[in-house]
N, CA, C and O atoms as CSV, one atom per row, in Angstrom:
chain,resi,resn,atom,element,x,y,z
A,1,UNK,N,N,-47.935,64.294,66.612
A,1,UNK,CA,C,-48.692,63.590,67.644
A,1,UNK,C,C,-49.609,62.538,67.021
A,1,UNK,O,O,-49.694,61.434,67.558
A,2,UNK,N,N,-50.197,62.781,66.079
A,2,UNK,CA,C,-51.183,62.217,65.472
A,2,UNK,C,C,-50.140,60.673,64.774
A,2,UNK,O,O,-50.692,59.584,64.930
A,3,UNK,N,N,-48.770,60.667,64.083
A,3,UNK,CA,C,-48.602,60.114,63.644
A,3,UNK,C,C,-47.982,59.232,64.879
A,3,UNK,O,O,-47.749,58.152,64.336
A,4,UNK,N,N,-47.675,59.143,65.960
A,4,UNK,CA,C,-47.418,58.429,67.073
A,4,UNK,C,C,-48.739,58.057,67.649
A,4,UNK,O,O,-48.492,57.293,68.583
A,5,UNK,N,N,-49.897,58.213,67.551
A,5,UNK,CA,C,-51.296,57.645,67.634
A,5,UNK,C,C,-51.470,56.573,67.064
A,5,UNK,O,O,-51.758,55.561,67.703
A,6,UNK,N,N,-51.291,56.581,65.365
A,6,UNK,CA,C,-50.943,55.733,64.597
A,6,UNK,C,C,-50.433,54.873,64.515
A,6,UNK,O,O,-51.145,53.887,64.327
A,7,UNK,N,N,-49.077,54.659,64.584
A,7,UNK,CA,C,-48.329,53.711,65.001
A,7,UNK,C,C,-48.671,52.345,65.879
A,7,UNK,O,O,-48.740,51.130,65.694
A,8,UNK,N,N,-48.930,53.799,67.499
A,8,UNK,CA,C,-49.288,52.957,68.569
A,8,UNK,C,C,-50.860,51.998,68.315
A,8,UNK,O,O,-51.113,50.903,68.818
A,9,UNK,N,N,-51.513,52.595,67.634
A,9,UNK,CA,C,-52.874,51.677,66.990
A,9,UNK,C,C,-52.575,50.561,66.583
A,9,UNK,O,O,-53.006,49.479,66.982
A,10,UNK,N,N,-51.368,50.902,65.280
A,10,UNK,CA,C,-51.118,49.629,64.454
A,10,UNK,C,C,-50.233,48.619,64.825
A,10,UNK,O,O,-50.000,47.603,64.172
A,11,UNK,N,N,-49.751,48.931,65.889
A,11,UNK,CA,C,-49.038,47.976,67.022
A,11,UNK,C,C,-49.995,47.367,67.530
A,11,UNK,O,O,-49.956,46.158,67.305
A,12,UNK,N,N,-50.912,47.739,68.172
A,12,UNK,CA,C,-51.865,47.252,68.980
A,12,UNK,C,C,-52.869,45.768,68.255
A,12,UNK,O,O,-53.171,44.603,68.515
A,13,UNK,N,N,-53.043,46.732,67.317
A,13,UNK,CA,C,-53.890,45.985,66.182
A,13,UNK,C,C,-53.166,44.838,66.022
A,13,UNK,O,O,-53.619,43.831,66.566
A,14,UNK,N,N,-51.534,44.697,65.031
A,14,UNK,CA,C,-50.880,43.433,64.950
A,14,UNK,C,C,-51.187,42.725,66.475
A,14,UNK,O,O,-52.034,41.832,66.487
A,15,UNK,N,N,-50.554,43.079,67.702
A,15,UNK,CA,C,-50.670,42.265,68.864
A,15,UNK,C,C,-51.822,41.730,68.629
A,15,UNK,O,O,-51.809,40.504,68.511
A,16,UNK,N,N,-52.908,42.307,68.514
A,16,UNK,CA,C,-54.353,41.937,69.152
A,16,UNK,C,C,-54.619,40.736,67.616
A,16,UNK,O,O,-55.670,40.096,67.650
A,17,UNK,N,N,-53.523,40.467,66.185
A,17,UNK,CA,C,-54.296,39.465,65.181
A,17,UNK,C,C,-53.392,38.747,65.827
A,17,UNK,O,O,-53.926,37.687,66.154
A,18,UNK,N,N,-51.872,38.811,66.306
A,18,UNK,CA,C,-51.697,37.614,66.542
A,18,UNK,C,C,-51.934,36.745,67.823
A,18,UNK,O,O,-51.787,35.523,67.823
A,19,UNK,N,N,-52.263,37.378,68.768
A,19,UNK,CA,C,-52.894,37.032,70.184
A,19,UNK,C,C,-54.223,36.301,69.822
A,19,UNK,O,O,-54.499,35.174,70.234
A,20,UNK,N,N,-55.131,37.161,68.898
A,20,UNK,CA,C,-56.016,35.795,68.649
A,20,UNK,C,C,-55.823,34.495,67.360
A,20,UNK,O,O,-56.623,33.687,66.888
A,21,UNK,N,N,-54.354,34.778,67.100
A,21,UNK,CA,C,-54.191,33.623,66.297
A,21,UNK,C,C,-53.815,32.200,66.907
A,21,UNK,O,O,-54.077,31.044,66.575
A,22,UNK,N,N,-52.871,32.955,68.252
A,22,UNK,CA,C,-52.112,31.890,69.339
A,22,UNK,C,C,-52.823,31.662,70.798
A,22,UNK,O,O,-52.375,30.846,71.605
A,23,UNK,N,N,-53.629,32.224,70.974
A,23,UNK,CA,C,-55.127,31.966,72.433
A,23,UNK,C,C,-55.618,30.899,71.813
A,23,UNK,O,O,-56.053,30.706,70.678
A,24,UNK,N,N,-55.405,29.944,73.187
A,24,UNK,CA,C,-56.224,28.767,73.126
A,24,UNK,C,C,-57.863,29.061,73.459
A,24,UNK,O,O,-58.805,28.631,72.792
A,25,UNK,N,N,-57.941,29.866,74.609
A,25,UNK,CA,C,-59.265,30.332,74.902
A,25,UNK,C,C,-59.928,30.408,74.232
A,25,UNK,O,O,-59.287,30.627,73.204
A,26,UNK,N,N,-61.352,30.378,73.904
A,26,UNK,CA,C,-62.224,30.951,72.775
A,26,UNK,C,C,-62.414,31.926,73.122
A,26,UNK,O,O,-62.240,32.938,72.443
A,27,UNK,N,N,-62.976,31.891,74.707
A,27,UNK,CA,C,-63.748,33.419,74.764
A,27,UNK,C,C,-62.450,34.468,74.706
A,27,UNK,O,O,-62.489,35.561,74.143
A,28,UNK,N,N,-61.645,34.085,75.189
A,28,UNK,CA,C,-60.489,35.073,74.919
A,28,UNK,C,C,-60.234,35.274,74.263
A,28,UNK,O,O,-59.513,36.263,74.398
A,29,UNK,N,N,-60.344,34.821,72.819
A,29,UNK,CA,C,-59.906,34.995,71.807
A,29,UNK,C,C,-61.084,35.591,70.950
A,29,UNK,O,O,-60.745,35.984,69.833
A,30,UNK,N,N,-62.214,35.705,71.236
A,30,UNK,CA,C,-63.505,36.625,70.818
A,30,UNK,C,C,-63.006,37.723,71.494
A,30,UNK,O,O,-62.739,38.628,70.703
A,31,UNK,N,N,-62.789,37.984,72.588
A,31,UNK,CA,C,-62.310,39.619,73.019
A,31,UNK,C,C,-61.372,40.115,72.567
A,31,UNK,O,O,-61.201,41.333,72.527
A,32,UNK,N,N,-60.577,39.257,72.136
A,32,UNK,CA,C,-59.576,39.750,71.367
A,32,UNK,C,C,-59.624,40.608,70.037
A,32,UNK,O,O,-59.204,41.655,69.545
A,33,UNK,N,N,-60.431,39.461,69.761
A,33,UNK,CA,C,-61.125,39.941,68.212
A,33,UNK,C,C,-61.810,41.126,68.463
A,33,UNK,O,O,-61.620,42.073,67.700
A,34,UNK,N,N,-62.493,41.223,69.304
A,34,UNK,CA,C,-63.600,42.603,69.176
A,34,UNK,C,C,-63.052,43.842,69.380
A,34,UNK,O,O,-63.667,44.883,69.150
A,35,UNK,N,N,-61.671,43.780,69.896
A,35,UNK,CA,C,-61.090,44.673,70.854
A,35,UNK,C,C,-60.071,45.204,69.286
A,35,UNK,O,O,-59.761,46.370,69.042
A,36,UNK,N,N,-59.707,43.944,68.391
A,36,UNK,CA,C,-59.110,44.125,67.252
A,36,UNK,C,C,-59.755,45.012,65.813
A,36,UNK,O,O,-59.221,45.515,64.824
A,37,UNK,N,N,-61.397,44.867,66.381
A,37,UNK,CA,C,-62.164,45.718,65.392
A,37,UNK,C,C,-62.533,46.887,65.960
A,37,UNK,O,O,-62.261,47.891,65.303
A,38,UNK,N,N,-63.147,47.058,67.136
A,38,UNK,CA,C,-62.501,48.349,68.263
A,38,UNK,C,C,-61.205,49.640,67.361
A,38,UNK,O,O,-61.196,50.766,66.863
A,39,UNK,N,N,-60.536,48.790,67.562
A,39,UNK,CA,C,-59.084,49.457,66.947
A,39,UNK,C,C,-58.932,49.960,65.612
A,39,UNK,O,O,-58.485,51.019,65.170
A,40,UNK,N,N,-59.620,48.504,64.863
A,40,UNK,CA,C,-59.962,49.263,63.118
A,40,UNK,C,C,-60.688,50.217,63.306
A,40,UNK,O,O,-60.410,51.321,62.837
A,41,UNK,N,N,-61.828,49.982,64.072
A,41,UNK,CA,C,-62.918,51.180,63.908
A,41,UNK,C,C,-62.220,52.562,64.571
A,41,UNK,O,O,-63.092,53.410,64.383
A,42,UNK,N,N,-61.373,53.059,65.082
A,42,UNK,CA,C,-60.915,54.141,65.072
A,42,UNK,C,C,-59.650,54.488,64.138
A,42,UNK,O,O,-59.490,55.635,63.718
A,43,UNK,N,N,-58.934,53.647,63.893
A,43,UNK,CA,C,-58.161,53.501,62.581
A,43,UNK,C,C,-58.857,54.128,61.718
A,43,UNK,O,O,-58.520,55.289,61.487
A,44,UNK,N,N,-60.150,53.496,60.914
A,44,UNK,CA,C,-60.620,54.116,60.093
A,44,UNK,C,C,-60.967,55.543,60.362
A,44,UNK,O,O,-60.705,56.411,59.529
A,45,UNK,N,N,-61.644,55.857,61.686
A,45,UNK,CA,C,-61.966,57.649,61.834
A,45,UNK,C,C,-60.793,58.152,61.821
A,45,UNK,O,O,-60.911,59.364,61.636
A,46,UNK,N,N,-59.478,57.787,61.944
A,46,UNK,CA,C,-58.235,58.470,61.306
A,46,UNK,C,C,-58.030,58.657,60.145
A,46,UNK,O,O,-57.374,59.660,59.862
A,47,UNK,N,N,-58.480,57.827,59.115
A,47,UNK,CA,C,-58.679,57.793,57.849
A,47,UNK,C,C,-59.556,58.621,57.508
A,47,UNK,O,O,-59.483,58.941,56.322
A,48,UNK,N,N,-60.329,59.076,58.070
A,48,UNK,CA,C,-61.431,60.309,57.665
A,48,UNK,C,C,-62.312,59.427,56.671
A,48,UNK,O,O,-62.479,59.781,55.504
A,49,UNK,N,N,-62.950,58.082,57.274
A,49,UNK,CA,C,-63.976,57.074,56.810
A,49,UNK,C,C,-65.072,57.011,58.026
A,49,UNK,O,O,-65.330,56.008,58.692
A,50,UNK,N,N,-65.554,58.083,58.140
A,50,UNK,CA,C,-66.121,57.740,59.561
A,50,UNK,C,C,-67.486,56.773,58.957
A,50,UNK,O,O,-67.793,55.793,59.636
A,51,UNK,N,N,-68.179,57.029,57.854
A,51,UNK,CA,C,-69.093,55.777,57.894
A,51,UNK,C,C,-68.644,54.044,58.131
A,51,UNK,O,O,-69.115,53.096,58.758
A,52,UNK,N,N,-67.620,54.251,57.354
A,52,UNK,CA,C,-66.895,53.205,57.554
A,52,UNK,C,C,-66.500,52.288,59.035
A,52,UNK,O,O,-66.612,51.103,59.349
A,53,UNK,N,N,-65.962,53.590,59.759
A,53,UNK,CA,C,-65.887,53.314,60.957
A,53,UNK,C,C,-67.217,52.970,62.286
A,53,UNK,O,O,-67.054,52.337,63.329
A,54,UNK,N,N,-68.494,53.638,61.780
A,54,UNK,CA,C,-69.217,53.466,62.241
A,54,UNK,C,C,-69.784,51.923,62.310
A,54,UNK,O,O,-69.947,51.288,63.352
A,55,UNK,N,N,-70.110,51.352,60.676
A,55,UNK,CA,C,-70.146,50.118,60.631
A,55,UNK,C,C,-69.194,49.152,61.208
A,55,UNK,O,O,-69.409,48.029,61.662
A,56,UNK,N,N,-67.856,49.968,61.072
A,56,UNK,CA,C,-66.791,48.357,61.957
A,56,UNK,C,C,-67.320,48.185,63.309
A,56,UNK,O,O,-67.879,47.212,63.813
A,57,UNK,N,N,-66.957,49.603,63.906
A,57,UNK,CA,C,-67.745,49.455,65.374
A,57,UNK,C,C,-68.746,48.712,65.497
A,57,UNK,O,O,-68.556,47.928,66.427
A,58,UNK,N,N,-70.227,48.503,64.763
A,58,UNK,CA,C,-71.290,48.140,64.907
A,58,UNK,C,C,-71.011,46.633,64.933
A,58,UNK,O,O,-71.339,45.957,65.908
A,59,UNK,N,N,-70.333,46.046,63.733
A,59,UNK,CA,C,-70.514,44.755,63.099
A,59,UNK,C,C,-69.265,44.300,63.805
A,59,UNK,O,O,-69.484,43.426,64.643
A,60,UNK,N,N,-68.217,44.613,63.699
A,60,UNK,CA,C,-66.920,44.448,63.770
A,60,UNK,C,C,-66.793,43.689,65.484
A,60,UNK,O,O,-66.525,42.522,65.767
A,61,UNK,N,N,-67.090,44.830,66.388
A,61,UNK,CA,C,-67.675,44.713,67.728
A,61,UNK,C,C,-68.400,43.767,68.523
A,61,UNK,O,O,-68.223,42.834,69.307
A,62,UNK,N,N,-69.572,44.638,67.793
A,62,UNK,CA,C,-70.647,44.662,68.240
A,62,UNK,C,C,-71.557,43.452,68.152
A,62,UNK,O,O,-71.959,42.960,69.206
A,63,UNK,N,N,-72.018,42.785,66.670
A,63,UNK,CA,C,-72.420,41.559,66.001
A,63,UNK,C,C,-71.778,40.595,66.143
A,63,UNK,O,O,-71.846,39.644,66.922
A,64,UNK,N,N,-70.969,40.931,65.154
A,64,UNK,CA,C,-70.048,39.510,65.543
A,64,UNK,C,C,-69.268,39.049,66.608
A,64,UNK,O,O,-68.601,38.029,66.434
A,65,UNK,N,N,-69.239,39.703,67.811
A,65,UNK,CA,C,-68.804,39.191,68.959
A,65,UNK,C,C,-70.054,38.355,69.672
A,65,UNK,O,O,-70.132,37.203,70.098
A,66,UNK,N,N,-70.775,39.202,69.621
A,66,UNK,CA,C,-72.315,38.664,69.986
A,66,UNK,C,C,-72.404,36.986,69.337
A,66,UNK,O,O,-72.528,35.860,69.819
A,67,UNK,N,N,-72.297,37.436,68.313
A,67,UNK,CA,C,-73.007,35.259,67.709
A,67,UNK,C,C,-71.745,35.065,67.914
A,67,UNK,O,O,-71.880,34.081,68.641
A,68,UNK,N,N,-70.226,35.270,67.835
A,68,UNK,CA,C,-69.018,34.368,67.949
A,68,UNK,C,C,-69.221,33.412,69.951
A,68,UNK,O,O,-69.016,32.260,70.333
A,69,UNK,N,N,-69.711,34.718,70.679
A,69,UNK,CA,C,-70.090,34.320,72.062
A,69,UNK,C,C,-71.583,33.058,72.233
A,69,UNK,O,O,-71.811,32.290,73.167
A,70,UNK,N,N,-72.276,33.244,71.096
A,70,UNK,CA,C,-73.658,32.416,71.153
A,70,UNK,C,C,-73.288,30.853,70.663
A,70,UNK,O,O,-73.900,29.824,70.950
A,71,UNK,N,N,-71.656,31.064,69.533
A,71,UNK,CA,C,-71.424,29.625,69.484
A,71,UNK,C,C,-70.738,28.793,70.509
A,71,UNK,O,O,-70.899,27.605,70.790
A,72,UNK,N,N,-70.054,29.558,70.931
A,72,UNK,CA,C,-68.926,29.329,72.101
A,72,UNK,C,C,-69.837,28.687,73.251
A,72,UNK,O,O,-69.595,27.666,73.895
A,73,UNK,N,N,-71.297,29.805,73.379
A,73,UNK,CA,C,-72.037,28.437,74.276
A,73,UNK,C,C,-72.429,27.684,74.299
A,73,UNK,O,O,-72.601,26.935,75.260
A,74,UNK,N,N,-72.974,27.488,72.411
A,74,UNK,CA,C,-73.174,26.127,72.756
A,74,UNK,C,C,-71.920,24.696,72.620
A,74,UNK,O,O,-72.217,23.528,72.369
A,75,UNK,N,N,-70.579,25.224,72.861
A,75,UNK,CA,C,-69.875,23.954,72.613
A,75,UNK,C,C,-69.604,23.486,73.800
A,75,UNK,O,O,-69.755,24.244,74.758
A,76,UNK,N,N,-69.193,22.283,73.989
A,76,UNK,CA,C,-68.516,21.829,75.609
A,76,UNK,C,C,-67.472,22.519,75.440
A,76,UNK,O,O,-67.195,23.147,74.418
A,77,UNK,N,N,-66.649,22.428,76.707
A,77,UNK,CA,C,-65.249,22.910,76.978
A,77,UNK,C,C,-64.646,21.654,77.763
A,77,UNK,O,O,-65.117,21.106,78.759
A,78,UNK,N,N,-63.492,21.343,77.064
A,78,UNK,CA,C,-62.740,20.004,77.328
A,78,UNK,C,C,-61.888,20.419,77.682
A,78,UNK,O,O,-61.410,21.267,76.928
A,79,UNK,N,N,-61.177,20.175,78.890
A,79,UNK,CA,C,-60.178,20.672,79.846
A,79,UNK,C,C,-59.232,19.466,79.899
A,79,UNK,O,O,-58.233,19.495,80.617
């Protein structure tokens, strides 16, 4: 069971680098990202790194979605 958890993570994970490699969106492509460290960060508590995982969550998430969203406002958006 555990190794079909796995898998399905690391599926997820590839989708979610190359979805924000090919999103034109920004902000979509910041959720993407966060949603992509989301995923590491339980990846790693599979790994039995839970400090590890704690920090992805925090930073991974948490931070850097935060200022990736603070630049995004300040740019125009050209349609």
């Amino acid at each position: 069971m555990t190794e079909v958890l796995n898998v399905l993570l690391l599926l997820f994970l590839i989708a979610c680098a190359v979805g924000v490699a090919y999103i034109r969106d920004l902000l979509s492509a910041v959720i993407l990202f966060s949603s992509f460290g989301l995923i590491m960060a339980i990846i790693w508590q599979q790994l039995s790194a839970p400090d590890v995982a704690m920090v992805e969550a925090a930073l991974g998430t948490g931070v850097v979605a935060l200022l990736l969203i603070a630049a995004i406002s300040k740019t125009k958006r050209a349609e």
